[in-house]
DSSP file (Angstrom, degrees, kcal/mol; ACC not computed):
  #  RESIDUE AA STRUCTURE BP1 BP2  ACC     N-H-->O    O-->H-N    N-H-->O    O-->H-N    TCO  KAPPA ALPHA  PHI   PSI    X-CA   Y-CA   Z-CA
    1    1 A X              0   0    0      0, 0.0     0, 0.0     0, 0.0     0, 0.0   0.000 360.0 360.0 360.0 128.7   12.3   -2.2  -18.2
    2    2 A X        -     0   0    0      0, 0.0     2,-0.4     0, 0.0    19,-0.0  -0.226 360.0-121.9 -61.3 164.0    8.7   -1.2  -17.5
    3    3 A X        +     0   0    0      2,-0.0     2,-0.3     0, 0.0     0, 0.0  -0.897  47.7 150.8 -98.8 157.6    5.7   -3.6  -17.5
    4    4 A X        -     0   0    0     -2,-0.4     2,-0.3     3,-0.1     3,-0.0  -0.818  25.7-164.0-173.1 170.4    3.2   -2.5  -19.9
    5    5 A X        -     0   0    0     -2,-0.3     3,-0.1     1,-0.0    -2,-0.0  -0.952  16.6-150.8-150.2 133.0    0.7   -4.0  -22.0
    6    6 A X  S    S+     0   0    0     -2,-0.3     2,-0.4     1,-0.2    -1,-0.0   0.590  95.2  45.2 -61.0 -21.6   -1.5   -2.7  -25.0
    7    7 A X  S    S+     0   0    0     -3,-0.0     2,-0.3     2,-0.0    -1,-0.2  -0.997  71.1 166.7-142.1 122.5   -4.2   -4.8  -24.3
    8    8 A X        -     0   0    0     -2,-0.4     2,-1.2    -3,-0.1    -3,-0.0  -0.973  19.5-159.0-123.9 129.9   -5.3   -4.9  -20.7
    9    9 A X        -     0   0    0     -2,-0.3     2,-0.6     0, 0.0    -2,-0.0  -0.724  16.7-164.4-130.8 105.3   -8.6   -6.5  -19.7
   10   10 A X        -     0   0    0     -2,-1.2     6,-0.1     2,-0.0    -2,-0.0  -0.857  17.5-120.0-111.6 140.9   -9.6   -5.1  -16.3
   11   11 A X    >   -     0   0    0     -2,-0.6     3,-1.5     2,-0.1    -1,-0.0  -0.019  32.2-106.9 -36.7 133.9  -12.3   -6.6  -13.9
   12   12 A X  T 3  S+     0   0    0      1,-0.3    -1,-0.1     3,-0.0     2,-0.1   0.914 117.3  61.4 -37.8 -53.1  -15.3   -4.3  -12.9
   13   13 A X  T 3  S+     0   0    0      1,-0.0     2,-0.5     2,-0.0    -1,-0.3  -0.053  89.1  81.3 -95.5  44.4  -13.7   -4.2   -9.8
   14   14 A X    <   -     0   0    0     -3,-1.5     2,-0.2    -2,-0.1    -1,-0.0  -0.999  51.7-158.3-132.4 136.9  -10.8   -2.8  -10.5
   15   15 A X        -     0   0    0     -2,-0.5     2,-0.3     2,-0.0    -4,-0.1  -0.791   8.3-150.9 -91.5 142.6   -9.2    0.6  -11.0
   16   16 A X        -     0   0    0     -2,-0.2     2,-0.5    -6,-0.1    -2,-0.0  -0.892   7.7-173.2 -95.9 141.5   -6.2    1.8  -12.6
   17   17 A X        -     0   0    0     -2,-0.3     2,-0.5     2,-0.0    59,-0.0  -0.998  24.6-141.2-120.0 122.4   -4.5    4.9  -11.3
   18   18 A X        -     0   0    0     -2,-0.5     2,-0.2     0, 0.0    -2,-0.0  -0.852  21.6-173.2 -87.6 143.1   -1.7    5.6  -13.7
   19   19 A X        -     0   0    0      1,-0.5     4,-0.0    -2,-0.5     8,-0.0  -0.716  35.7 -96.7-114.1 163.7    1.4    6.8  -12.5
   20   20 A X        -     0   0    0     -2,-0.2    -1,-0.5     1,-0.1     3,-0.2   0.034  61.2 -92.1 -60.6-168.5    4.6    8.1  -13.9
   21   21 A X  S    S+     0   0    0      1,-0.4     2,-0.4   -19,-0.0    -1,-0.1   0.630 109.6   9.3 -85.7 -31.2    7.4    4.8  -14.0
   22   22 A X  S    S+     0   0    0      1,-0.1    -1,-0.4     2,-0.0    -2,-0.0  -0.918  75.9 139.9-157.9 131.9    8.9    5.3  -10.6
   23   23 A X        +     0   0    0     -2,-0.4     3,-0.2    -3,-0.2     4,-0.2   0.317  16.4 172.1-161.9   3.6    7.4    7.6   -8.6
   24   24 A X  S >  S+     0   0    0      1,-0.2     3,-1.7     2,-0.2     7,-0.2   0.511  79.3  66.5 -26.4 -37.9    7.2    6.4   -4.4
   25   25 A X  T 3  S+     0   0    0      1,-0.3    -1,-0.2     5,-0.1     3,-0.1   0.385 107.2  38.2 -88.1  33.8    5.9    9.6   -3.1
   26   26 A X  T 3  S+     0   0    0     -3,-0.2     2,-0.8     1,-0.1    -1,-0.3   0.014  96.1 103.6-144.0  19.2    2.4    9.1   -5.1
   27   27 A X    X   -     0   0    0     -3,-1.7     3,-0.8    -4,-0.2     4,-0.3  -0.845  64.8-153.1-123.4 111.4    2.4    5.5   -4.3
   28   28 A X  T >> S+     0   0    0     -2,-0.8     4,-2.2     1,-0.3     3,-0.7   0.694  86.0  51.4 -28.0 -59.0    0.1    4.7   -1.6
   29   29 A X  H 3> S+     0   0    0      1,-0.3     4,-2.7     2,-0.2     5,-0.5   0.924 100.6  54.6 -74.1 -31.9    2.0    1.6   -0.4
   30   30 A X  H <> S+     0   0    0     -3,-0.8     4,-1.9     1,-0.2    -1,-0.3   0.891 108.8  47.1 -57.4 -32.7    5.3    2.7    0.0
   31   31 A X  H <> S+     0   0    0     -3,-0.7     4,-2.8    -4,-0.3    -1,-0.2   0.878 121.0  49.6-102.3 -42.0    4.1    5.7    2.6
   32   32 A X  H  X S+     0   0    0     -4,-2.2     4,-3.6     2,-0.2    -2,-0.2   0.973 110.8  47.4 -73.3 -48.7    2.0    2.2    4.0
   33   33 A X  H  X S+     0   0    0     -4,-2.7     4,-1.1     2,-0.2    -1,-0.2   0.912 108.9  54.3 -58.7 -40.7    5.1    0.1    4.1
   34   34 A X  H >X S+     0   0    0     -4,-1.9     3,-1.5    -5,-0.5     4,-0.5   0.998 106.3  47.5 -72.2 -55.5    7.0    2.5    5.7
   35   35 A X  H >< S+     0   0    0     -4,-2.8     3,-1.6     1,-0.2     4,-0.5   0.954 111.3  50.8 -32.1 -56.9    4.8    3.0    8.4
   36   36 A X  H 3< S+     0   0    0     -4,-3.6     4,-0.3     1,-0.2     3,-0.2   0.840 110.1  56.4 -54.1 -24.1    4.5   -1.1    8.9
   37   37 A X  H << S+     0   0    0     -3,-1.5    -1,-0.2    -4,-1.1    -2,-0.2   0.534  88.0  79.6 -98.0  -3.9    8.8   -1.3    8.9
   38   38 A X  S << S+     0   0    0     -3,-1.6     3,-0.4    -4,-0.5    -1,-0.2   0.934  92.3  39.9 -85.9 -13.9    9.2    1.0   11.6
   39   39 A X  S    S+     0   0    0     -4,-0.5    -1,-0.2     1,-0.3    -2,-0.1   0.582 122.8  47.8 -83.1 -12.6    8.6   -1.1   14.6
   40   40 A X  S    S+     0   0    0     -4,-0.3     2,-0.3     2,-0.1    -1,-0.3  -0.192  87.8  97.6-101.9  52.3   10.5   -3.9   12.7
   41   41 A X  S    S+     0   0    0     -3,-0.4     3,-0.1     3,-0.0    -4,-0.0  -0.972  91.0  16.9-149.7 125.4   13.8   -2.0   11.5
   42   42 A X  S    S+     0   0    0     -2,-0.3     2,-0.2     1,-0.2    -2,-0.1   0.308  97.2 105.4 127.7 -59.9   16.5   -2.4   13.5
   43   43 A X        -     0   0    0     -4,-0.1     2,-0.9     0, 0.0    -1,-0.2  -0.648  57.9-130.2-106.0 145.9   15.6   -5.6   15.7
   44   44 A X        -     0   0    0     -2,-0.2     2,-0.3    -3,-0.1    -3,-0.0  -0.965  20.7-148.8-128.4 134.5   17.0   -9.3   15.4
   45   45 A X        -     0   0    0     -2,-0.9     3,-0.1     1,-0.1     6,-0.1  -0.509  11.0-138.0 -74.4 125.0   14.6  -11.8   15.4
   46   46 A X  S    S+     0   0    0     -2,-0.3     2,-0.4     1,-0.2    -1,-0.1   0.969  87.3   1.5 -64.2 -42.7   15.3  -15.1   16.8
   47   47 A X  S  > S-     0   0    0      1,-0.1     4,-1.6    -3,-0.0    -1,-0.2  -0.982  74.0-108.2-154.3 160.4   13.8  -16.6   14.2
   48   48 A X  H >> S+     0   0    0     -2,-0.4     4,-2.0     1,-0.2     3,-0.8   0.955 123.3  55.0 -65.8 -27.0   11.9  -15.8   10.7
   49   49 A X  H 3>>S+     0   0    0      1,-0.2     4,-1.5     2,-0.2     5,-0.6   0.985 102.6  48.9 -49.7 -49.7    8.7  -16.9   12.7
   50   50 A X  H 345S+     0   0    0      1,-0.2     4,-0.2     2,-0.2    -1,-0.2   0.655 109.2  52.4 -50.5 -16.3    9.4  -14.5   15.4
   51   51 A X  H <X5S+     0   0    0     -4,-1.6     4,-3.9    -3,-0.8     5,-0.4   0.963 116.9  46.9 -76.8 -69.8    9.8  -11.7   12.3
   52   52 A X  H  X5S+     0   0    0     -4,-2.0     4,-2.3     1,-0.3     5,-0.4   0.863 108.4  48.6 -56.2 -76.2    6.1  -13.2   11.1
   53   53 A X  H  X5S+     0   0    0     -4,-1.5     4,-3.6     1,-0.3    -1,-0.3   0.839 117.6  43.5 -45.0 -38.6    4.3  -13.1   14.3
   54   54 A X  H  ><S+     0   0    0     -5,-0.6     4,-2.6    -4,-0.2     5,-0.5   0.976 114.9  45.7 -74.0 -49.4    5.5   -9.6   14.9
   55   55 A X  H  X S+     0   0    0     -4,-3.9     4,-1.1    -3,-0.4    -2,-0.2   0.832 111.8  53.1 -56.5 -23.7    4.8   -8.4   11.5
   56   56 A X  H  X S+     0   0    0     -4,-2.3     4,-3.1    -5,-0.4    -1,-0.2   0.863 109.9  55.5 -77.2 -35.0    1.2  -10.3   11.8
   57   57 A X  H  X S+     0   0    0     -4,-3.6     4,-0.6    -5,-0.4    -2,-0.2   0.891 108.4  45.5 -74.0 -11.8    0.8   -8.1   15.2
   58   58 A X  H  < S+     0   0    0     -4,-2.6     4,-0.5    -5,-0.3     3,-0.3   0.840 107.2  49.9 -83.2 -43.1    1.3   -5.2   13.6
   59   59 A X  H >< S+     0   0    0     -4,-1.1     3,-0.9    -5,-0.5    -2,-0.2   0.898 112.1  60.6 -71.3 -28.9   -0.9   -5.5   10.5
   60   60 A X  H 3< S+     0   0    0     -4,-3.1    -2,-0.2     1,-0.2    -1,-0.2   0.680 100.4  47.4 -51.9 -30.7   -3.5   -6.6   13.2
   61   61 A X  T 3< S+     0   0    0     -4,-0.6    -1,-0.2    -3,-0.3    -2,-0.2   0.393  80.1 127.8 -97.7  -1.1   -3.6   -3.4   15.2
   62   62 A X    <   -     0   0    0     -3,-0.9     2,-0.2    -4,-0.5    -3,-0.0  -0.338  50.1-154.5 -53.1 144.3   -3.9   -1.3   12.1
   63   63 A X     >  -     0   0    0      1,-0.0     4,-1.3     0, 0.0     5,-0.2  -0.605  23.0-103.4-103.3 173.2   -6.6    0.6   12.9
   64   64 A X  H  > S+     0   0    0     -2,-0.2     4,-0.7     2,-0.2     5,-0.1   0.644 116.4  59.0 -57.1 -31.5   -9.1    2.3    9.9
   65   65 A X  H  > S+     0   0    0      2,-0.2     4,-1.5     3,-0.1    -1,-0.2   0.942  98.2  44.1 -21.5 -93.4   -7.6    5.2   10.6
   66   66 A X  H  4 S+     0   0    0      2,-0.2     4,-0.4     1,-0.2    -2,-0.2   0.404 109.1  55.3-105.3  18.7   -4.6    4.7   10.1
   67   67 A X  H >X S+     0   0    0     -4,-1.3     3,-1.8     2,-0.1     4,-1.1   0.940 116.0  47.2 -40.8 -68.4   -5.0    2.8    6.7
   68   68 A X  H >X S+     0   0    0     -4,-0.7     4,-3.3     1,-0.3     3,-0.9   0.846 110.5  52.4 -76.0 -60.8   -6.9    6.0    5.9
   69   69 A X  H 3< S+     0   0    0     -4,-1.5    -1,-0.3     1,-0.3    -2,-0.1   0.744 117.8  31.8 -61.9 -30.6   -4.3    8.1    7.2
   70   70 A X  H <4 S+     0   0    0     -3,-1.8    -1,-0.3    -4,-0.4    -2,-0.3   0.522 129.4  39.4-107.6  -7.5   -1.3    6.7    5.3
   71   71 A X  H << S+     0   0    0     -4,-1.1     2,-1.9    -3,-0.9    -2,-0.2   0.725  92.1  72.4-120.9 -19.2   -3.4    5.8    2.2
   72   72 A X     <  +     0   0    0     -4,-3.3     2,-0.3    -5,-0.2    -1,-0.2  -0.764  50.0 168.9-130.9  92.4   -5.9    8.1    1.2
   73   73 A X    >   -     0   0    0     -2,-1.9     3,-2.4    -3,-0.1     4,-0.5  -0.854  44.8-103.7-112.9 156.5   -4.5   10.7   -0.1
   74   74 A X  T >> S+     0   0    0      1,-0.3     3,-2.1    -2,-0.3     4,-1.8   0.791 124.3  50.6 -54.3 -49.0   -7.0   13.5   -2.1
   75   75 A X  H 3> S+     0   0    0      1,-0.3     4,-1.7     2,-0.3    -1,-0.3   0.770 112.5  54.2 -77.6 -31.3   -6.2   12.6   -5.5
   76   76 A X  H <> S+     0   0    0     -3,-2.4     4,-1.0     2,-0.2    -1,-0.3   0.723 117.9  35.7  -0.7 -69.1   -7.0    8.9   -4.1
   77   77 A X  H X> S+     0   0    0     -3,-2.1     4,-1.9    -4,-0.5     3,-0.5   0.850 106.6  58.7 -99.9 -84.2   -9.8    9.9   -3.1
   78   78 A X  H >X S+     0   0    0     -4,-1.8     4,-1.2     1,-0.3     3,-1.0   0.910 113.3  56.0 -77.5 -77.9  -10.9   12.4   -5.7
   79   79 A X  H 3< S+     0   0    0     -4,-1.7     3,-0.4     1,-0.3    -1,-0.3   0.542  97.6  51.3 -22.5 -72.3  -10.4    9.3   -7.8
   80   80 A X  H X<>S+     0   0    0     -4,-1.0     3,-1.0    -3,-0.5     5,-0.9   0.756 114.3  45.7 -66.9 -47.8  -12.5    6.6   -6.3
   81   81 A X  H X<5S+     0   0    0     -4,-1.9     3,-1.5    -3,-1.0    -1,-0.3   0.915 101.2  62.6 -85.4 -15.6  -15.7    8.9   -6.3
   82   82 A X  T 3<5S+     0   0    0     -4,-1.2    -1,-0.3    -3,-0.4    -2,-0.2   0.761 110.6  45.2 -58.3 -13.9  -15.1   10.2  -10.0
   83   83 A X  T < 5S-     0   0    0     -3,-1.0    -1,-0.2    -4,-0.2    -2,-0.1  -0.027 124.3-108.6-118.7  41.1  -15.7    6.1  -10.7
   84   84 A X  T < 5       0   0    0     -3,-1.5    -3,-0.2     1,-0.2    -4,-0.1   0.491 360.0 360.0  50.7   3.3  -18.8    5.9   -8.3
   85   85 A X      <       0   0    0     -5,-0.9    -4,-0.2     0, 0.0    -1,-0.2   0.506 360.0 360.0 -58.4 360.0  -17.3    3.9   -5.4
């Protein structure tokens, strides 16, 4: 079952992008997630801290970049300035 709503009440600062119901290769975070899982895929962890601390070093070295790179794709993009951001 989808979530959906008839009555949504969104925040000034927030956007909706609608998408089809399942859809990963036009959703931003999955292309983001993969990227973040490959250095962890794979490896045993001593312990679920040891998981965290790597997964913390990793969201840490993201650069602006490559957020950019894995997230901002045109239609993204093309979005956020049709609603003046």
């Amino acid at each position: 079952p989808s979530h959906t709503s008839q009555e949504v009440e969104v925040p000034d600062n927030i956007i909706l992008f609608f998408q089809p119901p399942y859809c990963p290769e036009v959703n931003a975070i999955e292309r983001f997630w993969e990227y973040l899982k490959q250095d962890l895929a794979c490896v045993l962890f001593e312990s679920l801290d040891s998981l965290r601390a790597k997964k913390d070093k990793n969201l840490n070295s993201l650069s602006n970049a490559i957020v950019g790179s894995l997230t901002g794709w045109s239609w993204i993009l093309q979005s956020l300035c049709m609603s003046g951001l």
